[in-house]
ZAZA-62641 format. One line per field, with one value per residue (C-alpha): x, y, z; residue number from 1. Coordinates in Angstrom, 2 decimals. Layout:
<recs>
east <- X  ... $
north <- Y  ... $
up <- Z  ... $
num <- NUM  ... $
</recs>
This chain:
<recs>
east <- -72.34  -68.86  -66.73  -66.38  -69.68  -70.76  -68.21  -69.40  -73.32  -71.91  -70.02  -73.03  -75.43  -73.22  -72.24  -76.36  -76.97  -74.43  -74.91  -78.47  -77.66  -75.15  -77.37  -80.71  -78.05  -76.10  -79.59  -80.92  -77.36  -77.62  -81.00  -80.61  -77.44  -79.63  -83.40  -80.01  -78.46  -82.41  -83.49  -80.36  -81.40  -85.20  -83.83  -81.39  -84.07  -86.59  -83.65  -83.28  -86.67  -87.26  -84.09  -84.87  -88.75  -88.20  -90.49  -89.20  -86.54  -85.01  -84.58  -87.36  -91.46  -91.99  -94.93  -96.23  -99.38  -100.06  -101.74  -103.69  -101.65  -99.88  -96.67  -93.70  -90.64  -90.21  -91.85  -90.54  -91.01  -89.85  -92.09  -91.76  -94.78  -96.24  -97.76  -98.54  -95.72  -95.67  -96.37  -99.17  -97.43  -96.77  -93.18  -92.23  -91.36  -89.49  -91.63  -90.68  -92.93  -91.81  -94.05  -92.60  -94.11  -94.36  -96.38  -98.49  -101.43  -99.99  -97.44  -96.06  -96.15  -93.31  -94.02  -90.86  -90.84  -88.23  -88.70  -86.56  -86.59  -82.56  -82.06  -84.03  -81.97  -78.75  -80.16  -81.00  -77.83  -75.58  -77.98  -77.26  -73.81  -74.11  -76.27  -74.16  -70.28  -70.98  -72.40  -69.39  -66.78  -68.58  -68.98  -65.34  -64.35  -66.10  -64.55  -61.14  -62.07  -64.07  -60.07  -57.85  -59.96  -59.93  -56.30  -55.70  -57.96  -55.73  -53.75  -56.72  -58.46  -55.07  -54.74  -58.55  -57.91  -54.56  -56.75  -59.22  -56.47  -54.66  -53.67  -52.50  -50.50  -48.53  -44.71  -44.71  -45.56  -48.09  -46.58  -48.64  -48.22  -46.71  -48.72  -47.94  -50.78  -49.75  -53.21  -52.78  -49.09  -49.82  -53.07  -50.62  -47.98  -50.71  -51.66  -47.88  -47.41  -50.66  -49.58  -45.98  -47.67  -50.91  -48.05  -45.54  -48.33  -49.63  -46.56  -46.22  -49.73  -48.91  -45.92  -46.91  -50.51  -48.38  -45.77  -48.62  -50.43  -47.40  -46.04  -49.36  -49.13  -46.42  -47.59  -51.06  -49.46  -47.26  -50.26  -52.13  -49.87  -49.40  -53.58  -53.67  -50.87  -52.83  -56.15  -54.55  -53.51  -54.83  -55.77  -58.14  -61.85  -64.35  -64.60  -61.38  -61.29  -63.67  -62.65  -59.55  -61.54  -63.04  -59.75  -59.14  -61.98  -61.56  -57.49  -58.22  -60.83  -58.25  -56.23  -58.50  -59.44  -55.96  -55.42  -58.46  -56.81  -53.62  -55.46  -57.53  -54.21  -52.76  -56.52  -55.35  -52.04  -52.98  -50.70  -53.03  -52.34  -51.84  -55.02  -56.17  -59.50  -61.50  -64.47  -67.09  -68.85  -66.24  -65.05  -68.69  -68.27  -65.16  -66.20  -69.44  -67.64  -65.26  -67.93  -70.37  -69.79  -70.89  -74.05  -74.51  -73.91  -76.96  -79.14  -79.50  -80.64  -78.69  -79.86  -77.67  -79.04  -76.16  -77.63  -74.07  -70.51  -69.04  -65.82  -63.65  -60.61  -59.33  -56.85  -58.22  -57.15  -59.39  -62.50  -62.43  -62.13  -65.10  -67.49  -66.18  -67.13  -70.41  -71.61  -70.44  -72.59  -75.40  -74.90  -74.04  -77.13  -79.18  -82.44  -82.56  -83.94  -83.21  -82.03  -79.20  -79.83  -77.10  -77.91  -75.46  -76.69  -75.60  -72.75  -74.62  -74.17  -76.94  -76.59  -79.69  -80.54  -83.38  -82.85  -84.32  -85.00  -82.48  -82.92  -80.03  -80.18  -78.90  -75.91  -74.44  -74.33  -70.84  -69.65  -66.26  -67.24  -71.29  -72.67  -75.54  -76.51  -77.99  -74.67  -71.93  -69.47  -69.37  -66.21  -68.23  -65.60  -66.44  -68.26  -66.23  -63.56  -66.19  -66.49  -62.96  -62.41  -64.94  -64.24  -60.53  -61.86  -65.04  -67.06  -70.79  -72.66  -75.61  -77.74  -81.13  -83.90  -87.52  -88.93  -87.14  -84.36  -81.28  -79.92  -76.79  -76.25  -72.80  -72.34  -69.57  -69.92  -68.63 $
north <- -17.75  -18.74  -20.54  -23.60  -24.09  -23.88  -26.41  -28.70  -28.17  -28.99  -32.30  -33.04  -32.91  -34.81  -37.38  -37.84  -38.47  -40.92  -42.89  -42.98  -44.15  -46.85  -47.89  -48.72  -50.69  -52.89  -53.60  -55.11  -56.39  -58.42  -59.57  -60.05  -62.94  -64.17  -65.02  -66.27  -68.48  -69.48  -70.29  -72.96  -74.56  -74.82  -76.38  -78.79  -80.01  -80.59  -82.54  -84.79  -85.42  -86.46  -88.51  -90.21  -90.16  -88.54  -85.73  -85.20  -82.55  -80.99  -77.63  -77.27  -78.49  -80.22  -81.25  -83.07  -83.06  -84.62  -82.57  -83.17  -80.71  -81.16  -79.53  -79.69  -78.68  -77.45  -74.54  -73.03  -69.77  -68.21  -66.07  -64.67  -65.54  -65.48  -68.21  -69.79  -71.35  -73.92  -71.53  -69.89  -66.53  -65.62  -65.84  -64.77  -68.17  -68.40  -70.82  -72.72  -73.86  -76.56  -77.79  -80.85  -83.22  -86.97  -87.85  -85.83  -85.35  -85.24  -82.98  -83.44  -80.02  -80.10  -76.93  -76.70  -73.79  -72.74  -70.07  -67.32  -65.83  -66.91  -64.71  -61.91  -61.73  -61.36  -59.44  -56.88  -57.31  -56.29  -53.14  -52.10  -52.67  -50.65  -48.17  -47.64  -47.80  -45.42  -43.25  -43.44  -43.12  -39.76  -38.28  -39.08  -37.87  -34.70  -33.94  -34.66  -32.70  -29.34  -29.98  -29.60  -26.16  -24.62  -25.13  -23.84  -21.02  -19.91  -18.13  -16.49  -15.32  -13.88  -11.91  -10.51  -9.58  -8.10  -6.36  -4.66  -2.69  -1.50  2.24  3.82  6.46  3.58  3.01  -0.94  -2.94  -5.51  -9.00  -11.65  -15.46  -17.70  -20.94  -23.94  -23.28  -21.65  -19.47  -18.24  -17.22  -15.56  -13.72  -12.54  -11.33  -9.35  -7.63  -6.88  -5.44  -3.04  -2.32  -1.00  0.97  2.23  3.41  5.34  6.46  7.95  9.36  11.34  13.07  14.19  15.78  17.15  18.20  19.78  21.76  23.11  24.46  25.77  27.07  29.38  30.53  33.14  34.46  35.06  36.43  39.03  39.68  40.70  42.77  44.30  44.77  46.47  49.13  49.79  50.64  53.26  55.40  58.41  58.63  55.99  56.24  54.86  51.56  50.91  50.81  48.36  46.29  46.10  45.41  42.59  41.11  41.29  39.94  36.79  36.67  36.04  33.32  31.46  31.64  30.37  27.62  27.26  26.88  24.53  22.12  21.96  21.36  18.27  17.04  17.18  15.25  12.83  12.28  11.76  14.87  15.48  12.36  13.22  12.32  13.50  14.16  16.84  18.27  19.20  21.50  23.75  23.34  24.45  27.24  28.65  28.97  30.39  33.31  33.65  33.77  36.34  39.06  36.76  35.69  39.15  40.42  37.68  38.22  34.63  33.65  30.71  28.05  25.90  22.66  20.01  17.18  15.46  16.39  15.11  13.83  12.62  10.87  13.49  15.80  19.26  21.67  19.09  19.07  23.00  23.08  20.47  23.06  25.72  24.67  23.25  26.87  28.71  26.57  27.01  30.70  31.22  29.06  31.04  33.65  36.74  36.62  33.09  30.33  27.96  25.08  23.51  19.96  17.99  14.57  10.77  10.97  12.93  16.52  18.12  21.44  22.52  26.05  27.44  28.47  27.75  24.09  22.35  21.14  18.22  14.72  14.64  12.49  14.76  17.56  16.73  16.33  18.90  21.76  21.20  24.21  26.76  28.82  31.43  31.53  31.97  33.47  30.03  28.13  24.82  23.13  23.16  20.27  18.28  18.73  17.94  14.74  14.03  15.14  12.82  9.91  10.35  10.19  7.94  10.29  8.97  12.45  12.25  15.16  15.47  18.72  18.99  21.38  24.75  23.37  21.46  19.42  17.76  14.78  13.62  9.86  9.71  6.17  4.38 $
up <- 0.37  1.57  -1.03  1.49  2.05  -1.77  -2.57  0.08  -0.99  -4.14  -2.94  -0.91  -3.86  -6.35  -3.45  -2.68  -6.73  -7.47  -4.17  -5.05  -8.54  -7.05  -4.68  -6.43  -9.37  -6.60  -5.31  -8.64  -8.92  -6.52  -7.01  -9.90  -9.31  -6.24  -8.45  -11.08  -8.30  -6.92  -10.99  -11.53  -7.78  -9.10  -12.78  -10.75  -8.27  -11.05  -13.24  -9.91  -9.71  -13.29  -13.17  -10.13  -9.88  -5.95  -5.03  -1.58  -1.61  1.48  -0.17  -2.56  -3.22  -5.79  -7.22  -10.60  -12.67  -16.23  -18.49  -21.78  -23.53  -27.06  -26.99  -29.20  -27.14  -23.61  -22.03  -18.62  -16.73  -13.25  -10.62  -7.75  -5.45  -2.22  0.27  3.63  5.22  8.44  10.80  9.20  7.85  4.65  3.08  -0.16  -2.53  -6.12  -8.60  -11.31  -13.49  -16.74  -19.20  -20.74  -23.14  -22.96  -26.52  -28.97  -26.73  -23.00  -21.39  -17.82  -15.68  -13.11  -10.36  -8.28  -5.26  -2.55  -0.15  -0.60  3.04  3.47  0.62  1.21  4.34  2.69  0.39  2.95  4.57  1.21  0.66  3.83  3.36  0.24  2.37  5.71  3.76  1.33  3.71  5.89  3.11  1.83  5.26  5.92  2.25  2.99  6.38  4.76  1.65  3.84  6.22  3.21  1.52  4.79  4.76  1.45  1.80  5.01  2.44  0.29  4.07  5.14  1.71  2.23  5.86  5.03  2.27  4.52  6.78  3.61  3.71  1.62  3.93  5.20  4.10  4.74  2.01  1.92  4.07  2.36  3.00  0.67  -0.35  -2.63  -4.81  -7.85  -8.25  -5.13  -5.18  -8.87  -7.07  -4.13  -6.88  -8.30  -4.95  -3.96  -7.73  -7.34  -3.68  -4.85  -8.25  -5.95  -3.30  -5.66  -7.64  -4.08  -3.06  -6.29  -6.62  -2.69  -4.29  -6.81  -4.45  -2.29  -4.70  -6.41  -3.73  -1.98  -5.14  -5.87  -2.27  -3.21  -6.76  -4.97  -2.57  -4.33  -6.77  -3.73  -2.56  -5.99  -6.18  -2.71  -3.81  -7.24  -5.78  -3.34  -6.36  -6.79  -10.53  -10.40  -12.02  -10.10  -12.65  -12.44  -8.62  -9.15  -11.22  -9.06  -6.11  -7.76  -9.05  -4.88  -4.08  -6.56  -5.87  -1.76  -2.72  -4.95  -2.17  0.64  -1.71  -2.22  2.02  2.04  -0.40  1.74  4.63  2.87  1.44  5.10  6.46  3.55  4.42  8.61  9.65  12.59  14.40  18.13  19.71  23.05  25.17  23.74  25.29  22.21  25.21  25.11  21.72  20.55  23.24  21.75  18.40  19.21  21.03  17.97  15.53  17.40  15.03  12.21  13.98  15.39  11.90  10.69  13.50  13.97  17.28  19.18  21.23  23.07  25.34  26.81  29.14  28.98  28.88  24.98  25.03  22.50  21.35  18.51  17.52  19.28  15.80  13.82  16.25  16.16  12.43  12.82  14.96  13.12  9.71  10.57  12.62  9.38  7.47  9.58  9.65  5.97  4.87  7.48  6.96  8.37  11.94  11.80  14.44  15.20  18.05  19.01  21.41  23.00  24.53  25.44  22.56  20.50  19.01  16.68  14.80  13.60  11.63  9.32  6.20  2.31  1.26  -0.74  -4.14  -4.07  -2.29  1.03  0.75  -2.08  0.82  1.17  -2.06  -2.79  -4.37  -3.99  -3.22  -2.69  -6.03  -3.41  -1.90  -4.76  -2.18  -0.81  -1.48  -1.18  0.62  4.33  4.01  2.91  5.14  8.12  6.63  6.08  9.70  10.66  8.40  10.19  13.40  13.74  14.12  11.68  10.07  8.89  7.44  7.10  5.81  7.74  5.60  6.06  8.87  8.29  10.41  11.16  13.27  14.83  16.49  18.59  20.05  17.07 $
num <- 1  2  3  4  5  6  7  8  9  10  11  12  13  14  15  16  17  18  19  20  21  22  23  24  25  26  27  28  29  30  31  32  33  34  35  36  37  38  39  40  41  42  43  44  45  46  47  48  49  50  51  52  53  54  55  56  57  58  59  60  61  62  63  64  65  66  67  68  69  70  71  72  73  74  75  76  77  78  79  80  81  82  83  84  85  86  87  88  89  90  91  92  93  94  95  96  97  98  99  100  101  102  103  104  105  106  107  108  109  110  111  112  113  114  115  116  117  118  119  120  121  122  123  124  125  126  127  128  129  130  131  132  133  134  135  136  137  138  139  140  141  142  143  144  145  146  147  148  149  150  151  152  153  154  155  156  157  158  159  160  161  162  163  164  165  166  167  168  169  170  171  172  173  174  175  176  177  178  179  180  181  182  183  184  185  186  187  188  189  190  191  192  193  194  195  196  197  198  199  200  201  202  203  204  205  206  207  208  209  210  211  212  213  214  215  216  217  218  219  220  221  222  223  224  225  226  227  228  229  230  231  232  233  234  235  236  237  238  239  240  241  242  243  244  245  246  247  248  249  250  251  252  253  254  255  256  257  258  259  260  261  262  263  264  265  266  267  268  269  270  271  272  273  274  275  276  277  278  279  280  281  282  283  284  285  286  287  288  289  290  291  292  293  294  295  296  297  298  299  300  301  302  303  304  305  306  307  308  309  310  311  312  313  314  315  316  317  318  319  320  321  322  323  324  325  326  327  328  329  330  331  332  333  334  335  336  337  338  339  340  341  342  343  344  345  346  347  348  349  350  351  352  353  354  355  356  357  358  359  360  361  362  363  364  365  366  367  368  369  370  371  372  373  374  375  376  377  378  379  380  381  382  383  384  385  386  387  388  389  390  391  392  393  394  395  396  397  398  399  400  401  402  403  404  405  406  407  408  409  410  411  412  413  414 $
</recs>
């Protein structure tokens, strides 16, 4: 729920109590001074008619009745009650009824009435006054209050939107709106602090990302060199040749894991940036004919279906990394006398190959470094560069494992 619409549910509700409180009080308010008003009309017409013996009122019935009643002082009450009136309905009427004594054993009983249909109708008038102004005055107090939040919350939206297209890779710093509310300006400080630490922070992990891994090209390089002219001596036992081999072996996987860092660091830091039309038909093509030996070497059987022609917006070295990682996958996590289909449709492109089932969740498929303890040559790597390639360039993976096949899913109509 949207801040502005919680506060004004929250207006709404406390605006609905406290006019319903207000309400129902002004209403007994004012009945309450109106039966007050009616009672000191009913005591004044009965004084008149005890003063000057006159029954006939214009603005009030009265009527009189001795009683044999013993009584010591006074005795007087008010009702409300209802009767006929001249025209045959019935109309509500405010009584007054006074027992008064004349000697020890008699009492007169004056009953004095007045309709109360005059009053009734102002009554009704002032609690629909109370009704229809209040009504007006919070509806207008809300509109003016829902105008003025939106208004403030300009700045708070423009932070948030500002927010959501952060990157990291870029050198201008966050451009966020002033405002005269001090919460606001303080949160904004905040943000334009974290922007400039998150930024230089940034800058020098890419430094020191890339000195490192440039700086262990060369000793890997000369110990390479130094490992290929040992094993060619001649005085070598067969235990030490392998042993040397191994150190080989081991040295050229530091370094291709060493390569395959640069090359995320570079996905990381946007190097491959110029875009053009690339055609995944031929892409998948290419690296099908440069991996033949590979397959051929597998015996893995390929299949390749394209309904459509797959074109897309990318850098063309990053969609052949793309293919090329994904068919190594599919070849290195293969069977023997296993398959590889390969179908391109309607924006679509699906690699799918048999192999043994997979003991980890799906979505950790691409995790760095997750790989395949049947496979410890594996750098476990690849992956994750397809997904940084893809995260770079729109492109949605998904991967999913029918029994003994794996299958990988690209969306290219994001």
């Amino acid at each position: 729920m949207k801040l502005l619409t919680k506060t004004g549910l929250n207006f709404i509700s406390a605006s609905i109590f406290f006019f319903f409180i207000g309400s129902l009080g002004g209403y007994y308010f004012i009945r309450y001074a109106v039966n007050k008003m009616f009672n000191n009309e009913l005591l004044e017409a009965q004084q008149q008619v005890e003063q000057h013996n006159n029954t006939l009122l214009t603005y009030a019935d009265v009527s009189i009745d001795t009683l044999a009643l013993s009584l010591n002082t006074e005795q007087y009450s008010f009702t409300d009650t209802v009767m006929h009136n001249g025209d045959g309905n019935f109309e509500f009427y405010r009584k007054l009824s006074l027992l008064k004594p004349i000697n020890e054993a008699q009492a007169v009983n004056y009953t004095v009435i007045r309709s109360t249909a005059p009053s009734d109708l102002m009554v009704m008038k002032f609690t629909l006054m109370l009704t229809v102004f209040p009504i007006i005055f919070f509806l207008i107090l809300y509109l003016v209050n829902r105008a003025s939040t939106k208004y403030s919350l300009t700045v708070f939206y423009d932070t948030i939107n500002k927010l959501r297209v952060f990157d990291v890779n870029k050198e201008n710093r966050l451009d966020l709106m002033t405002s005269d509310i001090d919460e606001f300006e303080q949160l904004n400080e905040v943000f334009s602090a974290m922007d400039k630490k998150i930024k230089e922070d940034y800058e020098r992990l890419k430094e020191y990302t890339e000195n490192t891994s440039h700086e262990l090209q060369t000793p890997l390089a000369i110990i390479n060199t130094k490992l290929d002219e040992l094993i060619q001596a001649d005085n070598l036992r067969e235990e030490q040749i392998q042993s040397i081999a191994g150190l080989i072996e081991t040295t050229n996987r530091l370094s291709k894991t060493n390569q395959a860092l640069i090359f995320l660091a570079k996905l990381d830091n946007r190097v491959f940036a110029n875009a053009q039309s690339v055609s995944f038909n031929d892409v998948v093509q290419t690296e099908l004919e440069n991996l033949e030996p590979l397959i051929s070497e597998a015996k893995l059987k390929v299949e390749m279906t394209s309904t459509d022609r797959l074109l897309a917006n990318m850098n063309p070295s990053l969609a052949h990394t793309l293919m090329q990682n994904l068919l190594k996958n599919a070849i290195r996590h293969n069977i023997p006398d296993g398959y590889i289909r390969i179908s391109i449709k309607q924006q679509q492109l699906e690699i799918t190959n048999s192999g043994q089932v997979v003991s980890y969740e799906p979505e950790q498929m691409f995790g760095r470094f997750k790989k395949n303890s049947q496979h410890p040559q594996s750098l476990g790597i690849g992956l994750s560069i397809v997904k940084r390639i893809c995260d770079i360039s729109d492109i949605v993976i998904n991967y999913d494992q029918k029994d003994k096949e794996h299958i990988f899913k690209l969306d290219f109509s994001k």
